[in-house]
C-alpha positions in Angstrom: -91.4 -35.9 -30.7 -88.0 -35.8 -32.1 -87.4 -33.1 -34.6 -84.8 -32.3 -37.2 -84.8 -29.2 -38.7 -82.0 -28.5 -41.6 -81.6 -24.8 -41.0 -83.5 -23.7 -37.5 -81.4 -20.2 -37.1 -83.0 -17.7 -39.7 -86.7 -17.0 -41.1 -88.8 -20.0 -41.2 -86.3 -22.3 -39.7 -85.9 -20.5 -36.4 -89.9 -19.8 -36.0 -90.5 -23.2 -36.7 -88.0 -23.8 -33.4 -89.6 -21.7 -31.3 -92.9 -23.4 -31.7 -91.9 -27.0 -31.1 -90.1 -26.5 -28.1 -93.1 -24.6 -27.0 -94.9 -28.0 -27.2 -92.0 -30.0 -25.7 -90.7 -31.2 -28.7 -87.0 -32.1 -28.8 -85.4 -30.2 -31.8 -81.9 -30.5 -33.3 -80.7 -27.8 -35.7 -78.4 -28.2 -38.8 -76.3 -25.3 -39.9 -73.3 -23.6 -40.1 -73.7 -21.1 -37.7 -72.4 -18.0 -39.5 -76.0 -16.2 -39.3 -78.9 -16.5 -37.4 -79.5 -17.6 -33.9 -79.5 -20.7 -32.7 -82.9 -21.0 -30.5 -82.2 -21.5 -26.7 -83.2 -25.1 -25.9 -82.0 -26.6 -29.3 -79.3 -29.0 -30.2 -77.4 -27.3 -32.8 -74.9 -29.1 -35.3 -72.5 -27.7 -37.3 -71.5 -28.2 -41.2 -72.3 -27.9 -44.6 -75.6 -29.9 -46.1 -73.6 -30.1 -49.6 -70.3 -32.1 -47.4 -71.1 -35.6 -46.9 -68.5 -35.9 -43.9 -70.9 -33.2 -42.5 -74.6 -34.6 -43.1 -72.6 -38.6 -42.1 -71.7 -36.8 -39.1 -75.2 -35.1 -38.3 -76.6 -38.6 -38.9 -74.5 -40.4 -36.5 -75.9 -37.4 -33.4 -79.6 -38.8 -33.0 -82.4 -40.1 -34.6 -85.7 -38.3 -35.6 -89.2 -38.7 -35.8 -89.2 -36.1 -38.7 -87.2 -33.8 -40.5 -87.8 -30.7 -41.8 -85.9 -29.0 -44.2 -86.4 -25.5 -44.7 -83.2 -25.2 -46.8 -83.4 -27.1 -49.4 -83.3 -25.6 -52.9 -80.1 -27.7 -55.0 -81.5 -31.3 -55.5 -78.2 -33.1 -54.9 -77.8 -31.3 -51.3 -81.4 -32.7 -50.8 -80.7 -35.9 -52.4 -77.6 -35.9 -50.3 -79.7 -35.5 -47.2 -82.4 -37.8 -48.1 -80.3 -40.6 -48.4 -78.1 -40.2 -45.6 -81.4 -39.4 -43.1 -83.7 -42.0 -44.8 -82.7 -44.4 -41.8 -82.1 -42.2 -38.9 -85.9 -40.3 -39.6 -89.3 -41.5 -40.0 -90.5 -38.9 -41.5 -89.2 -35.8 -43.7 -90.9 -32.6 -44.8 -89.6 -30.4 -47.5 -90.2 -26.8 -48.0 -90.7 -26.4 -51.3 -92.4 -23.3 -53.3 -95.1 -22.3 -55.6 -92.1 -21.4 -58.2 -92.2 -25.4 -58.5 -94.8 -24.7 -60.9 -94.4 -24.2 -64.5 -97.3 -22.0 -64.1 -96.1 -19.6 -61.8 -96.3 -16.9 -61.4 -98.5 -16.2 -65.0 -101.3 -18.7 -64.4 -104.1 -19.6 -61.5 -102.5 -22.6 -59.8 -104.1 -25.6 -57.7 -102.5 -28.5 -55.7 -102.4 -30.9 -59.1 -100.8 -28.0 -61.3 -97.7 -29.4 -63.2 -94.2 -28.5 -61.8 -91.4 -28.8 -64.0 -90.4 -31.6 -65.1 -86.6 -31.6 -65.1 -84.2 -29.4 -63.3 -83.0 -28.3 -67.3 -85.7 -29.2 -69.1 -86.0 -26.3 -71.3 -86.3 -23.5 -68.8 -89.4 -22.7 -70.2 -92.7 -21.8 -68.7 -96.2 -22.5 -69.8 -95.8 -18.0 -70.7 -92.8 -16.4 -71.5 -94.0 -13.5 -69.3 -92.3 -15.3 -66.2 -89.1 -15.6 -67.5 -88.8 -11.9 -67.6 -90.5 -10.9 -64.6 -88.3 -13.5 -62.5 -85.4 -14.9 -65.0 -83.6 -16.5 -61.8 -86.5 -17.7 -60.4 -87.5 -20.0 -62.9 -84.0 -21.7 -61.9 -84.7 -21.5 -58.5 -88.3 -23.1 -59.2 -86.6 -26.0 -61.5 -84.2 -26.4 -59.0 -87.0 -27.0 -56.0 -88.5 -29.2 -58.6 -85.8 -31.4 -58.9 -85.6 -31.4 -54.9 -89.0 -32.4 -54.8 -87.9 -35.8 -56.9 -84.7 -36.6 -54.8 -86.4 -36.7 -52.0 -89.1 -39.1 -53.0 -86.2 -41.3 -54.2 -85.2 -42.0 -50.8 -88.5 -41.4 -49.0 -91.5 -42.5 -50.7 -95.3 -42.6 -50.0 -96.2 -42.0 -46.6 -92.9 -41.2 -45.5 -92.4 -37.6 -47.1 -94.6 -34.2 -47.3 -93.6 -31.3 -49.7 -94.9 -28.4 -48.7 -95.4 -25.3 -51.6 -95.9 -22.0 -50.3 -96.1 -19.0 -51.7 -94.8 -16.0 -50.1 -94.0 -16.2 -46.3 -94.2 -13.0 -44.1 -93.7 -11.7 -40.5 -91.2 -12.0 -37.5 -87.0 -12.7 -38.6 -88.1 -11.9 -42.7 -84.4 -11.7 -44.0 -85.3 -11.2 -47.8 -86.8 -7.9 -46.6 -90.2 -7.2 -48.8 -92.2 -6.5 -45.5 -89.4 -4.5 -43.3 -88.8 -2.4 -46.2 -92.2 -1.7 -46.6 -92.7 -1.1 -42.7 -89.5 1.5 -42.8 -90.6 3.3 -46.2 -94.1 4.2 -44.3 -92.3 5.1 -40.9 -90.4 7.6 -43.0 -93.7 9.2 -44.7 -94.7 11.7 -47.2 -95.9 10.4 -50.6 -95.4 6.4 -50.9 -95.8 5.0 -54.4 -98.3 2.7 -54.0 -98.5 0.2 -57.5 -101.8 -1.1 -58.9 -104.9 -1.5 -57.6 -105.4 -1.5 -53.7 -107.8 -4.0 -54.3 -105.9 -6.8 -56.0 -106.7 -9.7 -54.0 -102.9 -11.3 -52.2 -102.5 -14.5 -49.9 -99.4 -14.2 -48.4 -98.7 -16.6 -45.1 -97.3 -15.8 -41.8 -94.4 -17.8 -40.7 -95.8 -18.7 -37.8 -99.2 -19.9 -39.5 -96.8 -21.8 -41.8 -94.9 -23.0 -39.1 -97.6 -24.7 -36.9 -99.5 -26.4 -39.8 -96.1 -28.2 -40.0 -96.0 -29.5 -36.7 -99.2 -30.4 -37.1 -98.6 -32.5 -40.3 -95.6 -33.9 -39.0 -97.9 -34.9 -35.7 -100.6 -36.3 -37.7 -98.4 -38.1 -40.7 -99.5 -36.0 -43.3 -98.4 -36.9 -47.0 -98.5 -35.7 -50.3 -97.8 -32.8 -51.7 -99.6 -29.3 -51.1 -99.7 -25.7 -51.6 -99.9 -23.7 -48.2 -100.6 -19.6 -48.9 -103.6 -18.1 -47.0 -106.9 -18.3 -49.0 -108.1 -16.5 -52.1 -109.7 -13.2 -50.8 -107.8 -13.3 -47.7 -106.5 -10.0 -48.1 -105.7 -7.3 -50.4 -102.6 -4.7 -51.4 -104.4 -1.8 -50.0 -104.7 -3.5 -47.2 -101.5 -4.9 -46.5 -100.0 -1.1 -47.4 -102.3 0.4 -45.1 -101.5 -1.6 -42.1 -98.2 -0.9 -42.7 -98.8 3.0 -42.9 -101.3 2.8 -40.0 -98.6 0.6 -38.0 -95.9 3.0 -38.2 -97.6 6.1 -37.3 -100.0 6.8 -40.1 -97.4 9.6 -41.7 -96.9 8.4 -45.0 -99.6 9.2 -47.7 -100.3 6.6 -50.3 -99.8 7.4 -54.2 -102.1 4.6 -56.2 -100.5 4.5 -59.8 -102.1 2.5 -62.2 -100.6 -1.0 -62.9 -100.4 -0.2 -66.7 -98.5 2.6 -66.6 -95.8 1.7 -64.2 -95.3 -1.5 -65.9 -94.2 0.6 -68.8 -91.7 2.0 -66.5 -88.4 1.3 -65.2 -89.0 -0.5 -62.6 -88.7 -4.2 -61.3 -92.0 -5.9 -59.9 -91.6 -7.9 -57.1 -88.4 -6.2 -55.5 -88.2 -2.4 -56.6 -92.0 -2.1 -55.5 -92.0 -5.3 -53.1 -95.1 -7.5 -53.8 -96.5 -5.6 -56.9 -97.0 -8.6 -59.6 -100.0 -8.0 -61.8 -99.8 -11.3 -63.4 -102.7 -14.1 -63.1 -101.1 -16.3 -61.2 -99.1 -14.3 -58.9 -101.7 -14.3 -56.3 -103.8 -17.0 -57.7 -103.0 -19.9 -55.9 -105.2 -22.5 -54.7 -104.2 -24.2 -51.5 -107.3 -26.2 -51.1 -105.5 -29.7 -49.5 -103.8 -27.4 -46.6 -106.9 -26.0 -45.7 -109.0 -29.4 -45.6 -106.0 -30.7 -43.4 -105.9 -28.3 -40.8 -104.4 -24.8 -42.4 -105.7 -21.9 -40.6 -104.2 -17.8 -41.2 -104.3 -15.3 -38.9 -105.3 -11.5 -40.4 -102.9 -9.8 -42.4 -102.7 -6.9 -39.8 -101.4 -9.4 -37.4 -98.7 -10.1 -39.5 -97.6 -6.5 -40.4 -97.9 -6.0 -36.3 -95.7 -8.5 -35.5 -93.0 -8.2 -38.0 -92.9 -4.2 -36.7 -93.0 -5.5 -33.2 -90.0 -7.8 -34.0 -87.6 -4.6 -35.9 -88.0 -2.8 -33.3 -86.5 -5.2 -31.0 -83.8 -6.9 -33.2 -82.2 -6.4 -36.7 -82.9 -8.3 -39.7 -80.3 -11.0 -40.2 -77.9 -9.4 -43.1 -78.9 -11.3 -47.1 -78.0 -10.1 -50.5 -81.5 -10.3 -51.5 -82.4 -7.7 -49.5 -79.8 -5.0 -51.0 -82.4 -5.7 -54.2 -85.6 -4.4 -52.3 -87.3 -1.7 -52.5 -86.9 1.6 -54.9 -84.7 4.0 -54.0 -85.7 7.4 -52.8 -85.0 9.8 -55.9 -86.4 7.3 -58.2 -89.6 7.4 -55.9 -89.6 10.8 -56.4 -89.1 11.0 -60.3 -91.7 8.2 -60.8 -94.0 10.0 -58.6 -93.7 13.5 -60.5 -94.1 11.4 -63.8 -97.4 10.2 -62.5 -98.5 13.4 -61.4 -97.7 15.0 -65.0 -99.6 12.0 -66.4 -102.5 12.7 -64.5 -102.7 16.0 -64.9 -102.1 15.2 -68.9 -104.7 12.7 -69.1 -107.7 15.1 -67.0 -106.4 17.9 -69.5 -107.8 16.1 -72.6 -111.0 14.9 -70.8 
């Protein structure tokens, strides 16, 4: 099969490379080359998805059986792209995400939760607790919304799949939750470790989420579905111990209770990567993935390949990853405040 992947040098984009010219697929790569690797074997082409000289030209190259776009986040470069492939492609698969929902990341979600409606229509939630754990990813979640619409404008029914995953780990992560999590435990000593070890998380591997689209795209899947590994898949404690274990097993692990450190200042999901005790945040029902042919490996599999890979290679440079992870005398303060609490609270018992 003919595939057409807009990206195909970086996280998702690249993996999702590798594996289809493992099966002797013929890929083509959009980008502009000024990160990432191209993938030995593709066809890469060069330009801007936002320049219509650009996508007009990438059109003109080939034709496609599907395309993929793991890039797509501002509706009118996807409506931009939709319109200008709809002819040249059969098929075309967008990478969407869970902040879609209106729901997330406060309430349990399923496949027929309700997204938001407009890409401005009221930047409002279903809670208000969202907009101040992620204020800029309720934009980024209206604005995958509004993706979501463009492309059905130009390819309807049968001939689109948006995928909605939550969060994607292992091998070329560029945002850097998992690498930074991997280095803090190679360095050891005491490791704040937030909440409860055994809060239930479903993150996906990249290459999990990577084959089941190959296999949609070989077996014309349609629709719209969540794709994050299944509810009880895996826990916090777990994916910090692996990580600890992984690197040596130097690092000792500091649980802090969810209540106080939210009444810190710190900032859940990056400061303390992963750490969101909210409903929804790991809440997500992905139950059409997983009747069409889903499948996760372990989470230690994960943590072992994404240390395999930083060992061999460095992280592709992103500004989100300068937000991740606490720094190391604020570590240290918040871990001496804990230890007075503690010691405060057993005191009056």
């Amino acid at each position: 099969m003919r595939l057409l992947i807009l990206g195909g040098t970086w996280f998702l984009g690249r993996t999702l490379a590798e594996l289809a010219l493992d099966g002797n697929w013929e890929v083509t790569t959009f980008s502009r080359g000024l990160h990432g690797h191209d993938v030995p074997g593709t066809v890469p082409v060069r330009g801007r998805r936002d320049a219509p000289d650009d996508v007009a030209r990438l059109a003109a190259s080939g034709r496609w059986d599907v395309v993929v776009d793991t890039s797509g986040y501002a509706p009118e470069a996807v409506d931009l792209a939709a319109r200008v492939l709809r002819d040249r492609a059969s098929r075309y698969v967008l990478i969407s995400t869970v902040n879609a929902y209106r729901g997330w990341p406060t309430e349990p979600l399923t496949d027929e939760s309700p997204i938001y409606e407009d890409a401005d229509d009221g930047a409002r939630p279903v809670a208000s607790a969202a907009e101040v754990l992620a204020p800029s990813g309720i934009r980024y979640g209206q604005g995958k919304a509004a993706s979501e619409r463009a492309l059905i404008r130009s390819f309807p029914g049968h001939r689109s799949l948006i995928l909605r995953p939550g969060v994607i780990l292992g091998p070329y992560e560029y945002i850097g939750r998992l690498p930074w999590l991997l280095h803090r435990m190679e360095r050891g000593g005491q490791v704040l470790a937030a909440g409860n070890p055994s809060r239930p998380i479903q993150p996906v591997d990249v290459r999990d989420l990577s084959a089941f689209v190959l296999h949609a795209a070989e077996t014309a899947l349609s629709g719209a579905m969540n794709v994050t590994a299944p509810l009880g898949h895996a826990t916090y404690g777990e994916l910090l111990e692996s990580c600890r274990d992984m690197t040596g097993g130097h690092a000792e692990l500091v649980w802090v209770a969810d209540d106080w450190l939210a009444a810190q200042d710190v900032t859940p999901w990056s400061e303390i990567p992963l750490w969101r005790p909210t409903a929804g945040a790991w809440h997500v029902s992905s139950q059409r993935a997983w009747a069409a042919g889903l499948s996760c490996r372990p989470l230690p599999e994960t943590v072992a390949g994404t240390w395999d890979w930083l060992r061999r290679e460095e992280p592709v440079p992103h500004e989100r990853a300068a937000e991740i992870g606490l720094d190391a005398v604020k570590e240290e303060r918040l871990l001496a405040a804990w230890r007075e609490h503690a010691a405060s609270r057993q005191g009056r018992s």
